[in-house]
C-alpha positions as CSV (number, residue, x, y, z in Angstrom):
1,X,99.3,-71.0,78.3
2,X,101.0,-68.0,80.1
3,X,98.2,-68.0,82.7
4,X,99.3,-71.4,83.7
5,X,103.1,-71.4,83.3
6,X,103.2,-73.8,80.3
7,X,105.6,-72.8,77.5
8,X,105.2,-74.2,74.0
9,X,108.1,-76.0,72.5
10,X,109.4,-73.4,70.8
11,X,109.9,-71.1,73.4
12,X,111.4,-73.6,75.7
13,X,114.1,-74.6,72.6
14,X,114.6,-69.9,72.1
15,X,115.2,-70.1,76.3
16,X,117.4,-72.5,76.1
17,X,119.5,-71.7,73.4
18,X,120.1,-68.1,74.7
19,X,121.5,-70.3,78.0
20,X,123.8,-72.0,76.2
21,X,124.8,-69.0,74.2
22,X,125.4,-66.6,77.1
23,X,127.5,-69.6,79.0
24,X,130.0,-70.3,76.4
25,X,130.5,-66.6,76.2
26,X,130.5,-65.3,79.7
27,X,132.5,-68.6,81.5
28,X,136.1,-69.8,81.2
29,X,134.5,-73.4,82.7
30,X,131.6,-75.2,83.6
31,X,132.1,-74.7,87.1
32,X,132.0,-71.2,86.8
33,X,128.6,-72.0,85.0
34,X,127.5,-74.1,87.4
35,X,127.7,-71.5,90.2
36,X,126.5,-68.6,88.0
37,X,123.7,-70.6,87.4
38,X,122.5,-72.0,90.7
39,X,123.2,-68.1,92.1
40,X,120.4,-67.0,89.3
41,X,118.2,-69.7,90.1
42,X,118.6,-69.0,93.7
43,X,117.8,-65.4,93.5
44,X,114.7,-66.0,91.3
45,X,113.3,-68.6,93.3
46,X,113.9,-65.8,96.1
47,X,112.0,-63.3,94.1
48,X,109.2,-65.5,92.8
49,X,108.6,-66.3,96.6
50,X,108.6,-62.6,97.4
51,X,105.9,-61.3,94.9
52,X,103.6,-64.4,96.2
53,X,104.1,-63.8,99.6
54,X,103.2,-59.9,98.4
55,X,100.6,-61.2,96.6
56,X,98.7,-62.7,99.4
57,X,99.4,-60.3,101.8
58,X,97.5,-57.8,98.9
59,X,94.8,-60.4,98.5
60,X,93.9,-60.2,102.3
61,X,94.0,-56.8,102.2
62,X,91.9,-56.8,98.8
63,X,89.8,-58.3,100.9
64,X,89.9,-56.6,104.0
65,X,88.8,-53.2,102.2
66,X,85.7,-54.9,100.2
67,X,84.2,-56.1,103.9
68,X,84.9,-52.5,105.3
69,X,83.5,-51.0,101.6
70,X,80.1,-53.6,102.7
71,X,79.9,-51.9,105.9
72,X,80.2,-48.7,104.9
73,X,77.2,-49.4,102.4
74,X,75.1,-50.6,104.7
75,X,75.1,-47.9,107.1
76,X,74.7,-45.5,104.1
77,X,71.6,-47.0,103.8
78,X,70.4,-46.1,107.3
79,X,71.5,-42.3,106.4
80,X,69.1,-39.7,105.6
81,X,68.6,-38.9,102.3
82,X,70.9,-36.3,101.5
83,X,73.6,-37.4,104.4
84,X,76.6,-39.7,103.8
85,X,78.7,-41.5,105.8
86,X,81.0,-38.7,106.0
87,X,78.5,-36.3,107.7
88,X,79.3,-35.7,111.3
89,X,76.5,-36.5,113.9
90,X,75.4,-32.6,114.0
91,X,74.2,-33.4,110.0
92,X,72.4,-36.4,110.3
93,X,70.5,-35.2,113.3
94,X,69.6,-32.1,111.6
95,X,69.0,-34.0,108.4
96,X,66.3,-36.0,110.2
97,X,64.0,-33.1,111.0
98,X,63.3,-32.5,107.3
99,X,60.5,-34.7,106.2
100,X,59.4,-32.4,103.3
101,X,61.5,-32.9,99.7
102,X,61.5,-28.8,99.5
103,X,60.6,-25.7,101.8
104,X,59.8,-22.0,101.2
105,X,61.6,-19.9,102.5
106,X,59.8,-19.2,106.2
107,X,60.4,-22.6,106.6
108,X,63.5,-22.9,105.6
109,X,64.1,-20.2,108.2
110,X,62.9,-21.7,111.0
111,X,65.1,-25.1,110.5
112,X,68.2,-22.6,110.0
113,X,67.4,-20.7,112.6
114,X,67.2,-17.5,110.7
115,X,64.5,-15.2,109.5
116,X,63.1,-15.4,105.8
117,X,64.5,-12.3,104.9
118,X,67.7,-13.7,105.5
119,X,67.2,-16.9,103.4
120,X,65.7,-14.8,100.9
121,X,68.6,-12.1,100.9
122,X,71.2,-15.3,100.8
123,X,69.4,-17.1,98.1
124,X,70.0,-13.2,96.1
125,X,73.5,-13.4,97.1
126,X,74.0,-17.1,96.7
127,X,75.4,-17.3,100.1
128,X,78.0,-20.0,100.4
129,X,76.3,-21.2,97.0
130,X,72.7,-21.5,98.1
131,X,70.3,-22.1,95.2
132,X,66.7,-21.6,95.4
133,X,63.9,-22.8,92.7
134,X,60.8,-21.6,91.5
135,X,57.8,-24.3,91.5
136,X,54.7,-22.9,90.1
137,X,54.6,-19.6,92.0
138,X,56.6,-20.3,95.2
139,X,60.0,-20.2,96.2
140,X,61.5,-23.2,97.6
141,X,64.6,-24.5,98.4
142,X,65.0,-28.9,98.2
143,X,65.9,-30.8,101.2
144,X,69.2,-31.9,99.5
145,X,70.4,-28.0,99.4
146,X,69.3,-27.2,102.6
147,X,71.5,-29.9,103.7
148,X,74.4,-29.3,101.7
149,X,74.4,-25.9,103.0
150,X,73.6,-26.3,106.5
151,X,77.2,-28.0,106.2
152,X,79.2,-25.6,104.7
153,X,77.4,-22.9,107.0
154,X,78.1,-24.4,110.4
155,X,81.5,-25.6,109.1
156,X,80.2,-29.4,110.4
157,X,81.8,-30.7,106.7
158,X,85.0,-33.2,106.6
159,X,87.8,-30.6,104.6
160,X,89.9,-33.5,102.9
């Protein structure tokens, strides 16, 4: 009932008799009444229109963000894997050379730049929180890691 505005009986008859109550305490006449109670009904009407003129101004922008959240998915989509919409340009382009789900370490290398010994004395040192893994008997590090810290070492990552 509350969802559509209906009161039951009973309420109505509590509502009405605190009315009556708190007139023939607070005023000397029904004048006075009168006025006190057109000024109330004035200024909720005024702030019942307020909160649904808010109200539709939040439902537009409700909606507003769910059409930009709908963009923003479907360009994710287009990402490489491993890149969000976050990622600056520099990320996605180098995310597109990797076509491989892991690489050793000379490989690795090559895409950073670097020599192996180097990827192999930061994986040691867990340079800027690299992380390596052992598959079978070769070192490799996954696509997704190489990406997350071919951010953090060019400093290309949004710092929110």
């Amino acid at each position: 009932k509350a969802e559509t505005g209906a009161l039951d009986e009973l309420t109505q008859k509590q509502i009405n008799e605190v009315m009556v109550s708190y007139v023939l305490n607070h005023y000397n006449n029904s004048d006075e009444a009168k006025t006190s109670m057109k000024d109330t009904f004035d200024s909720v009407q005024k702030l019942l229109n307020r909160l649904l003129n808010f109200m539709s101004i939040s439902e537009k922008e409700l909606k507003a963000m769910y059409d930009i959240k709908a963009k923003m998915e479907k360009l994710e989509a287009t990402l490489p894997e491993g890149c969000n919409i976050a990622d600056l340009p520099e990320v996605i382009t180098f995310a597109k050379k990797l076509d491989k789900p892991y690489y050793n370490h000379s490989q690795a290398g090559k895409l950073l730049n670097v020599q192996r010994q180097t990827i192999s004395n930061w994986l040691d040192k867990k340079h800027l929180g690299l992380v390596g893994y052992t598959v079978g008997s070769r070192n490799v590090i996954d696509k997704i890691e190489i990406i997350r810290f071919y951010r953090v070492w060019k400093g290309v990552e949004w710092n929110f």
